[in-house]
N, C-alpha and C positions, 0 to 999 in steps of 0.2 A: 372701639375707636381706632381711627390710625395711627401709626406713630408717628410725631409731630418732627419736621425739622426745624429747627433754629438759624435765623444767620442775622449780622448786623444789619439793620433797618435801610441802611442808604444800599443793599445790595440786590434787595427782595424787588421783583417785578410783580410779584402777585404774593400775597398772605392770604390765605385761605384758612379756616376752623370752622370745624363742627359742620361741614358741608352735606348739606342731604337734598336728595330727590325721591320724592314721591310719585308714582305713576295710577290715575286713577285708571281700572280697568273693569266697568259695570259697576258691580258692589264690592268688588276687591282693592285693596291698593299694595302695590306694585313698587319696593324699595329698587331701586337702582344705584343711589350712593346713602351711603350707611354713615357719617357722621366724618367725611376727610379732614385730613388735617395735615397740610401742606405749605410751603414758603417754596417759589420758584424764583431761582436767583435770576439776577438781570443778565443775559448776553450767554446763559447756560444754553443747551442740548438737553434736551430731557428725554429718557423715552419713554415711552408706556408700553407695557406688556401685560398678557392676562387673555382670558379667553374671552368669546362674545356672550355678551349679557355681563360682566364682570364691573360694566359701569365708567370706561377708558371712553366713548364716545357720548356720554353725557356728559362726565368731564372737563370733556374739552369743548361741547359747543358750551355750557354756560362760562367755563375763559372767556370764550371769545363771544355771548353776549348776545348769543343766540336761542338760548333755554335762559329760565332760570330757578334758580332753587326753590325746594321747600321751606328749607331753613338752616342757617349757616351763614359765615359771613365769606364774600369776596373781595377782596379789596388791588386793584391795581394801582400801583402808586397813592396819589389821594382820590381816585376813583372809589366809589362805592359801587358796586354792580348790583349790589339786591336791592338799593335805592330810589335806582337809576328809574326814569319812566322809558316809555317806549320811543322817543326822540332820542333821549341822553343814550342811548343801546345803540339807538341808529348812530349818530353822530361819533359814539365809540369804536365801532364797526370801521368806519369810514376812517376815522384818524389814526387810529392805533394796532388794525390787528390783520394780517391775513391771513387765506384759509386754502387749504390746497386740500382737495380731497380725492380717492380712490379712483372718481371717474373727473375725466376732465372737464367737461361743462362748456367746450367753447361754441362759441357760434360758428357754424359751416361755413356759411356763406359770407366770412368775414376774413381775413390773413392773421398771418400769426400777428404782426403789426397791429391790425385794425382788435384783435380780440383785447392785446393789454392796452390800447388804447381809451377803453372805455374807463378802466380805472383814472389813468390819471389823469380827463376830462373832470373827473369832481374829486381827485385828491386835493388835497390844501397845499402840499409841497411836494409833487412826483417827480419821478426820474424823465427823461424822454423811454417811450418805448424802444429807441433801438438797445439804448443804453441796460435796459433792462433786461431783455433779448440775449446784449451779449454776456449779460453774468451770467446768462446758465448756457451759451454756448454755443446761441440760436443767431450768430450773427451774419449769415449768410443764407436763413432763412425766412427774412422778413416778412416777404410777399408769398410766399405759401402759402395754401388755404388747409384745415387741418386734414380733410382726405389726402392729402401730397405727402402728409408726416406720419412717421413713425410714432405707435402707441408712446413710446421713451421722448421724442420730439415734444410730442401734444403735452404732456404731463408736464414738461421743461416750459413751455409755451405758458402753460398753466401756474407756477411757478412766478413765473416773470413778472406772469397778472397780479399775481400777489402782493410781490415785491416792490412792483413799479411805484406804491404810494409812498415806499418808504416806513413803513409797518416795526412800530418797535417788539411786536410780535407774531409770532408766523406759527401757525396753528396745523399740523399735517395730520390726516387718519387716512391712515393705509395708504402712503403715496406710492409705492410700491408695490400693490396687491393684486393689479393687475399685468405687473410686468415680469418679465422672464430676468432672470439673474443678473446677467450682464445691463442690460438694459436699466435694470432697477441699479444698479453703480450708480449709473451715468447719473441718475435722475438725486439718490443720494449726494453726489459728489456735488452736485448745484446747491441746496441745502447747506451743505457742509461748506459752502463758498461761500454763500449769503451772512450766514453767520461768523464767519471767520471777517469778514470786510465788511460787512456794515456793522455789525456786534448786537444780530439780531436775536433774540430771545425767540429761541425754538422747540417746539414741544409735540412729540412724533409717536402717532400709533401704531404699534406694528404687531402681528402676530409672530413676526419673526426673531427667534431669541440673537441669531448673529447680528443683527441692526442693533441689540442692546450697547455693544462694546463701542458704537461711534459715541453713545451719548457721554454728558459729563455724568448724569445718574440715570439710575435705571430703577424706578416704580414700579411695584408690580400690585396688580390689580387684580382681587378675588370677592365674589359677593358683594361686588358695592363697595367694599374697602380695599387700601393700601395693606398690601398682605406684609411686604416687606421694601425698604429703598437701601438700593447700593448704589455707592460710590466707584465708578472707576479709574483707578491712579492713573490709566495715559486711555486716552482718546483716540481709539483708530480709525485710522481713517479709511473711508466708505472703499476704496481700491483694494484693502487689505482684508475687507469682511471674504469669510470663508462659509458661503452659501450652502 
């Protein structure tokens, strides 16, 4: 089992216990998460570490409601997620969680404008896209199309998309994986803005152990379980990571 952590109930954005995943593969089945046991505080950094197949990207889609378990409970606020049917997931999806991932996803023949536009057409309460834009830094980039931008731009672009609905969670695997050092700052330091001024609960895959020191804790993930979680006493920030 994992080792569990504890925190007062009004602080917890997700309670998680005894979390497992099964992969059917032919006649085999295929453990990916081995019984987690987790509490992610609200408006935390979290990051995840651990190598591939360790079970950090199963993890995080069924957070955000995208897989989900064999058996175990999820619990978001008074959310149920192993309950939920396949509307209640959608509609969780849409109100509550964004996803930023590895590759950026936007449409070509759309502007960086027009890409996070599309989210907050069916959010319930979104930002304007420029507004969203300018949190990660993109505000003199509106009308760009993503050929015109920088891998570090697109991913920021991307980002915004997330963000624009107003997302009380923000879900990242390898946002940084495909970017070169400096670049990966930049695209960190948006992140680390998001959360610091909206007080978004954010939860970040990375292979990289110096990304561990932005978060408030650092996971680490072995065999499907939580090998070990540390706390660390100051938060540094994404400028100050030593790549």
């Amino acid at each position: 089992m994992s080792p569990p952590t504890t925190s007062p109930p009004e602080t917890v954005a997700f309670h998680v216990h005894g979390l497992t995943k099964i992969y059917r593969s032919g006649e085999i089945d295929v453990p990916a998460l081995r019984g987690i046991d987790l509490d992610i505080l609200t408006s935390e950094v979290l990051v995840l570490l651990g190598p591939s197949g360790s079970g950090k990207s199963t993890f995080l889609n069924i957070l955000g409601g995208l897989d989900r378990p064999s058996a175990g409970e999820v619990q978001f606020r008074d959310h149920d997620l192993c309950r939920m049917s396949e509307r209640e997931l959608t509609q969780y999806r849409r109100d509550h969680v964004g996803f930023v991932f590895q590759f950026y996803n936007l449409i070509p023949s759309l502007t960086a404008r027009e890409n996070v536009a599309l989210v907050t057409e069916i959010a319930a309460r979104p930002m304007k896209p420029e507004e969203a834009l300018g949190l990660v830094g993109l505000g003199e980039r509106l009308d760009h199309f993503p050929a015109q931008l920088s891998g570090g731009e697109q991913q920021r672009v991307a980002i915004a998309r997330a963000i624009a609905k107003r997302p009380e969670i923000l879900l990242c695997d390898e946002p940084t994986g495909a970017l070169d050092s400096p670049t990966g700052v930049v695209v960190l330091e948006a992140i680390e803005r998001i959360n610091a001024e909206l007080g978004t609960t954010s939860v970040i895959i990375t292979h990289n152990v110096a990304i561990a020191e932005m978060g408030s804790r650092v996971a680490s993930f072995a065999n499907g379980q939580i090998a070990s979680i540390a706390v660390n006493p100051r938060r540094r920030p994404a400028h100050e990571l030593a790549w």
